[in-house]
C-alpha positions in Angstrom: 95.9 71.6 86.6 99.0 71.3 84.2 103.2 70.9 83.4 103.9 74.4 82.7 102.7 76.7 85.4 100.1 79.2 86.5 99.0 82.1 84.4 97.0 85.3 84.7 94.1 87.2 82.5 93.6 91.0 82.6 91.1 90.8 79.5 88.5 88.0 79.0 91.1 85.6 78.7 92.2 87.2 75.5 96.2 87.5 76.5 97.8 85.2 79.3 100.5 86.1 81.3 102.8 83.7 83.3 103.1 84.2 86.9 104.4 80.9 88.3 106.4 77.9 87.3 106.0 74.3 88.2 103.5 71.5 87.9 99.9 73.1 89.1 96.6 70.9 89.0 94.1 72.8 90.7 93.5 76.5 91.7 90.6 78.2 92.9 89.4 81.7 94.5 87.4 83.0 97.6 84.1 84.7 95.9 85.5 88.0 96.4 88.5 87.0 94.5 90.8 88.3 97.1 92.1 84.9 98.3 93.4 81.6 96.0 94.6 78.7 96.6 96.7 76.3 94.5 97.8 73.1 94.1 100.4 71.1 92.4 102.6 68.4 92.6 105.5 70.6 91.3 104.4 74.3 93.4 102.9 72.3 96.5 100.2 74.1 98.1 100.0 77.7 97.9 97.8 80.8 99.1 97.4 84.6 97.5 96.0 87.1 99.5 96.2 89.7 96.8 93.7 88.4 94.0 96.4 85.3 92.2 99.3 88.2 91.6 101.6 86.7 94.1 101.2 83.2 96.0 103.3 82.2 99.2 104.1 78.2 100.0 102.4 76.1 102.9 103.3 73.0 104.4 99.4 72.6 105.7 98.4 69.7 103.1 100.6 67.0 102.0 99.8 66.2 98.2 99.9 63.8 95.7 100.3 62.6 92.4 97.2 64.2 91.3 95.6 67.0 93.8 92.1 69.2 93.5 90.9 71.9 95.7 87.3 73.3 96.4 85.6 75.7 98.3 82.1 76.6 99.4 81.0 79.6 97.9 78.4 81.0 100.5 80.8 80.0 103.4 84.3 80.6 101.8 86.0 79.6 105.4 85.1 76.0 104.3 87.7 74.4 101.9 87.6 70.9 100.4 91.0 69.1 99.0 91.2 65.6 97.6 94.2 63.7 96.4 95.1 60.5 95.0 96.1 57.3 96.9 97.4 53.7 96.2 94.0 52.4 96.8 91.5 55.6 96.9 90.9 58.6 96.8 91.9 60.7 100.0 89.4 64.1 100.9 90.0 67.2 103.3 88.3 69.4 104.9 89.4 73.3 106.1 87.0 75.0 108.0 89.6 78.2 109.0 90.1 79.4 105.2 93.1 76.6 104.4 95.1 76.7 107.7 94.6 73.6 108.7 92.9 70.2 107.4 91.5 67.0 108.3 90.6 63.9 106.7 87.5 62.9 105.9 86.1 59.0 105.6 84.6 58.4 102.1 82.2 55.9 100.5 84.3 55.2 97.3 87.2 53.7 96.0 86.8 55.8 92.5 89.9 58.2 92.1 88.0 61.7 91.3 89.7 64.3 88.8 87.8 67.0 90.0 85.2 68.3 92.6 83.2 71.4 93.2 80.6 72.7 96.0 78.3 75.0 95.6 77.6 75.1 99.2 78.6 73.4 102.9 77.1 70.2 102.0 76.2 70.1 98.1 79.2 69.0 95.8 80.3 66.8 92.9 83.2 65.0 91.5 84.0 63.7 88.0 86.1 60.0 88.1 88.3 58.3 85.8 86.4 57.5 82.6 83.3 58.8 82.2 81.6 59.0 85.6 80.4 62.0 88.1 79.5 61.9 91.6 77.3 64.0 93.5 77.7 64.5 97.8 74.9 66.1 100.2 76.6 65.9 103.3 79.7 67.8 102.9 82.3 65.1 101.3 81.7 62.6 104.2 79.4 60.2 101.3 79.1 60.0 97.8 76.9 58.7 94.9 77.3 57.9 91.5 74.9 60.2 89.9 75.4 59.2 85.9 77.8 57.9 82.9 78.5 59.8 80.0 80.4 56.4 77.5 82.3 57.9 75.1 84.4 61.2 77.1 86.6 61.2 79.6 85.6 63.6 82.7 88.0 66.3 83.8 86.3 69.1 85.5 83.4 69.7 86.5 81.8 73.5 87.8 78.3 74.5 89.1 76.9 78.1 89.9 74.6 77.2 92.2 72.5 74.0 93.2 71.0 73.6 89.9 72.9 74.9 86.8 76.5 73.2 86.2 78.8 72.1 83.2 81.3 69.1 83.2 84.0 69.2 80.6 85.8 66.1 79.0 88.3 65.1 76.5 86.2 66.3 73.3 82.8 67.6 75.1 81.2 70.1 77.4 77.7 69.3 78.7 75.6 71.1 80.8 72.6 70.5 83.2 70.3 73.1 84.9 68.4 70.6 87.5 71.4 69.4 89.7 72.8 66.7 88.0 69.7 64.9 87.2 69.7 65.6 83.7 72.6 66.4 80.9 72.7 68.2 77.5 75.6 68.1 75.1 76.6 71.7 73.9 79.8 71.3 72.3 81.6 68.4 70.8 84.7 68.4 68.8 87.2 65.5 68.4 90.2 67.8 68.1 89.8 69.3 71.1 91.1 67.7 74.4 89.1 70.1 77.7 90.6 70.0 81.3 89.0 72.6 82.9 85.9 74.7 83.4 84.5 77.8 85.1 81.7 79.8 85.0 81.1 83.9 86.9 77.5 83.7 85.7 75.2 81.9 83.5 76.1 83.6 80.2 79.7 83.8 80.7 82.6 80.6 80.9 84.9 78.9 79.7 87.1 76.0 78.9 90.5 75.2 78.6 92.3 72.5 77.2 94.6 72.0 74.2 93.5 76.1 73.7 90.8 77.7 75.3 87.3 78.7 74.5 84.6 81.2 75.7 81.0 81.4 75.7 78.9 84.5 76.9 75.4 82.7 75.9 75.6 80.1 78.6 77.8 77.4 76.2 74.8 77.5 73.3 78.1 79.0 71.3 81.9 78.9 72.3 84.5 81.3 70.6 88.6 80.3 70.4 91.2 82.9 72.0 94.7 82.6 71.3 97.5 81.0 73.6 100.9 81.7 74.6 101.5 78.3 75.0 102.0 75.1 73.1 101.9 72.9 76.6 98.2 73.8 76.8 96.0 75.1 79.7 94.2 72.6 82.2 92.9 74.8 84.7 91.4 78.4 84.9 89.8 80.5 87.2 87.6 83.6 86.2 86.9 86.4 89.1 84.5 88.5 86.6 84.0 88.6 82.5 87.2 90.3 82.1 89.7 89.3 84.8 91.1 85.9 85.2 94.2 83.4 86.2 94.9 80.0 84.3 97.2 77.0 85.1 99.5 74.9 82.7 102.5 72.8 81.8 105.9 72.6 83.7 105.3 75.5 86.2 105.4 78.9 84.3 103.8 82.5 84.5 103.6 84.8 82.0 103.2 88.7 82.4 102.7 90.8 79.3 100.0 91.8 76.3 100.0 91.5 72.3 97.7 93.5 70.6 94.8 91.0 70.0 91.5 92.6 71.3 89.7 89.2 70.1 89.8 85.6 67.8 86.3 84.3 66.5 86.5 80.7 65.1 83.5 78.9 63.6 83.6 75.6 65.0 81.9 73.6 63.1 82.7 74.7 59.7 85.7 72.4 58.0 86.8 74.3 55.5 88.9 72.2 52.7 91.9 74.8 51.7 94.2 77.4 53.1 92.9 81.0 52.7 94.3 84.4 53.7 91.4 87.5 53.2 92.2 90.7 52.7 91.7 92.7 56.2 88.6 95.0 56.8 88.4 97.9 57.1 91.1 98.8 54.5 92.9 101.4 55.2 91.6 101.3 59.3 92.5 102.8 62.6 93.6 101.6 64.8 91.6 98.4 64.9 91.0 95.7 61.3 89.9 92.3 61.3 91.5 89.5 59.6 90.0 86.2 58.5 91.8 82.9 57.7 90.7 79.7 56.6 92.8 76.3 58.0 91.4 72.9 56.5 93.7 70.4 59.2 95.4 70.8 62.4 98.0 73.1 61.9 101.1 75.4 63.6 99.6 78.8 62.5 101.6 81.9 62.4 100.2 85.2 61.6 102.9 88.0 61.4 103.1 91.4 61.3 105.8 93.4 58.6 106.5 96.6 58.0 107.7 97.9 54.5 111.4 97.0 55.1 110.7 93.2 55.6 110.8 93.7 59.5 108.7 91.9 62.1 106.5 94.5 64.0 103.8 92.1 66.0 103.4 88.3 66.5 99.4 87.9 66.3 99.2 84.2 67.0 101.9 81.8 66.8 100.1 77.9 68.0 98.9 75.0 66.6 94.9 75.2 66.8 92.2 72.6 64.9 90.8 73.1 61.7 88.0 76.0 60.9 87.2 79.5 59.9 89.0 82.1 62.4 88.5 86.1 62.4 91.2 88.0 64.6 90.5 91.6 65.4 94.0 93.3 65.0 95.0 96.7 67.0 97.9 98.7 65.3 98.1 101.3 68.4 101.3 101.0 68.9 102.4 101.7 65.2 102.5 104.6 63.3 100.6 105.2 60.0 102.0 103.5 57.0 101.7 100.1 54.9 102.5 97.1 56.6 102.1 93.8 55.4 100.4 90.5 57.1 101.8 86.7 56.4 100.3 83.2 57.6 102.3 80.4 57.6 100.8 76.7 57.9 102.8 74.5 57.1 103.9 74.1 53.8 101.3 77.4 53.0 102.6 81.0 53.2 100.0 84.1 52.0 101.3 87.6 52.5 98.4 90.7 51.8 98.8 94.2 52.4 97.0 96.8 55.2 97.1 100.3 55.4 97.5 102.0 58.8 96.1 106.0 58.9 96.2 107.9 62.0 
């Protein structure tokens, strides 16, 4: 869900390309990844039949101001959509794969952010504040299940019956008995998380203000790039390596930088600016360069050849303080010396490379 539009993922959510415009707040895929749905107050309701590459309009639902979808993973015919009212929260039901919808009666007057089934009748929402609900009879009732004080709910995801995460305004948390039971695995007060997803039960992740990736389950999360600066509130992964993401004022991006990967460690602060030399040294094609930010910062790392002229962008966004190692692929250039720069703001560090082919 976002401003800026919908984007796609051909690599692990390294690089994001844009592929629609418009306000979207919710997509999700059939579990063969053929079929998406979307939906947004500024592209309506849409459908792909082609995997999220193309997506073609339908007056079916009506939405609102705020608008989620769902669907039921062993029975992918079954589609659930909710939307906000005046008074309460309004839920949908599709069985025919999104053609048509009817209303369902709810127990609750709680507007939900976000739901997810894992099957027909199993499902549960996240509220305003710092609530989540759980269902057992398709959507028709709901329970409060628990509060988190302290985060504000905005996704929530599950795999199967047991094992889900729910993903907040600084926090990820995860339970692997339904619900019942919550464990914190990531905290960070300058991150701001909107959505969540999971293809198995090592690899996710989450998206916010930038997004992050785990392939231990969420005991670790790693930071990738973004093109950007409206952030990304909701994200859809088909397998490890293939993937579609939503975000501010209706855009899609198409297209690739040579950035095979950005490491960050999360929890270390450290207090100055620091450029390190690049390893290996000379290298081909591939190097690694680490940086050192000590405050939320607009980070530019540029590429230069000898005359002074920009050859690559590597990342160009504002992301939190920490430690972050990109891994840096010079295919496309031909051998020589080239030169490396980061700007923070009021810092600028320039350090050499070598390219041999």
């Amino acid at each position: 869900m976002g401003t800026s539009g919908l984007y796609r993922s051909t690599n692990s959510g390294v690089n994001w390309f844009q592929i629609i415009s418009g306000r979207c707040d919710d997509i999700i895929f059939s579990p063969s990844g053929d079929t998406a749905y979307t939906v947004g107050s500024g592209v309506g309701y849409r459908i792909s039949i082609n995997g999220g590459e193309t997506f073609t309009s339908s007056a079916a639902l009506t939405l609102g101001t705020r608008n989620h979808i769902a669907i039921c993973k062993s029975s992918p015919n079954i589609l659930y959509f909710a939307r906000y009212s005046s008074s309460a929260i309004q839920v949908y039901k599709s069985t025919d794969y999104g053609t048509g919808w009817f209303k369902l009666a709810t127990n609750t007057e709680q507007n939900f952010r976000a739901i997810h089934f894992s099957d027909e009748n199993n499902g549960w929402a996240v509220g305003e504040g710092h609530i989540a609900f759980k269902t057992n009879d398709g959507g028709a009732s709901w329970r409060k299940i628990f509060e988190w004080p302290g985060a504000y709910f905005f996704d929530v995801f599950f795999l199967n019956p047991s094992v889900g995460w729910i993903v907040g305004d600084s926090v990820i948390i995860k339970t692997t008995n339904g619900g019942q039971d919550w464990v914190e695995q990531y905290v960070n007060s300058e991150d701001f998380f909107m959505a969540v997803h999971f293809v198995d039960e090592n690899y996710g992740w989450a998206s916010g203000k930038r997004i992050l990736n785990t392939t231990d389950g969420g005991n670790t999360w790693n930071a990738a790039p973004m093109l950007t600066p409206n952030g990304i509130t909701d994200l859809h992964f088909f397998n490890k390596d293939k993937g579609i993401a939503v975000g501010g004022f209706g855009t899609i991006l198409l297209g690739d930088y040579s950035v095979s990967g950005i490491d960050d460690n999360i929890t270390a602060i450290p207090n100055e600016f620091i450029l390190s030399q690049n390893y290996p040294n000379p290298f081909n094609p591939t190097t690694k360069i680490r940086f050192s930010i000590p405050q939320y910062s607009t980070v530019a790392l540029k590429i230069f050849d000898v005359l002074g002229r920009e050859v690559n962008t590597i990342i160009q966004e504002e992301i939190p303080a920490g430690e972050y190692e990109i891994e840096f692929n010079g295919k496309e250039l031909t051998s020589g010396i080239y030169f490396y720069r980061l700007s923070a703001g009021s810092y600028l560090e320039t350090r050499k490379m070598i390219l041999i082919k």
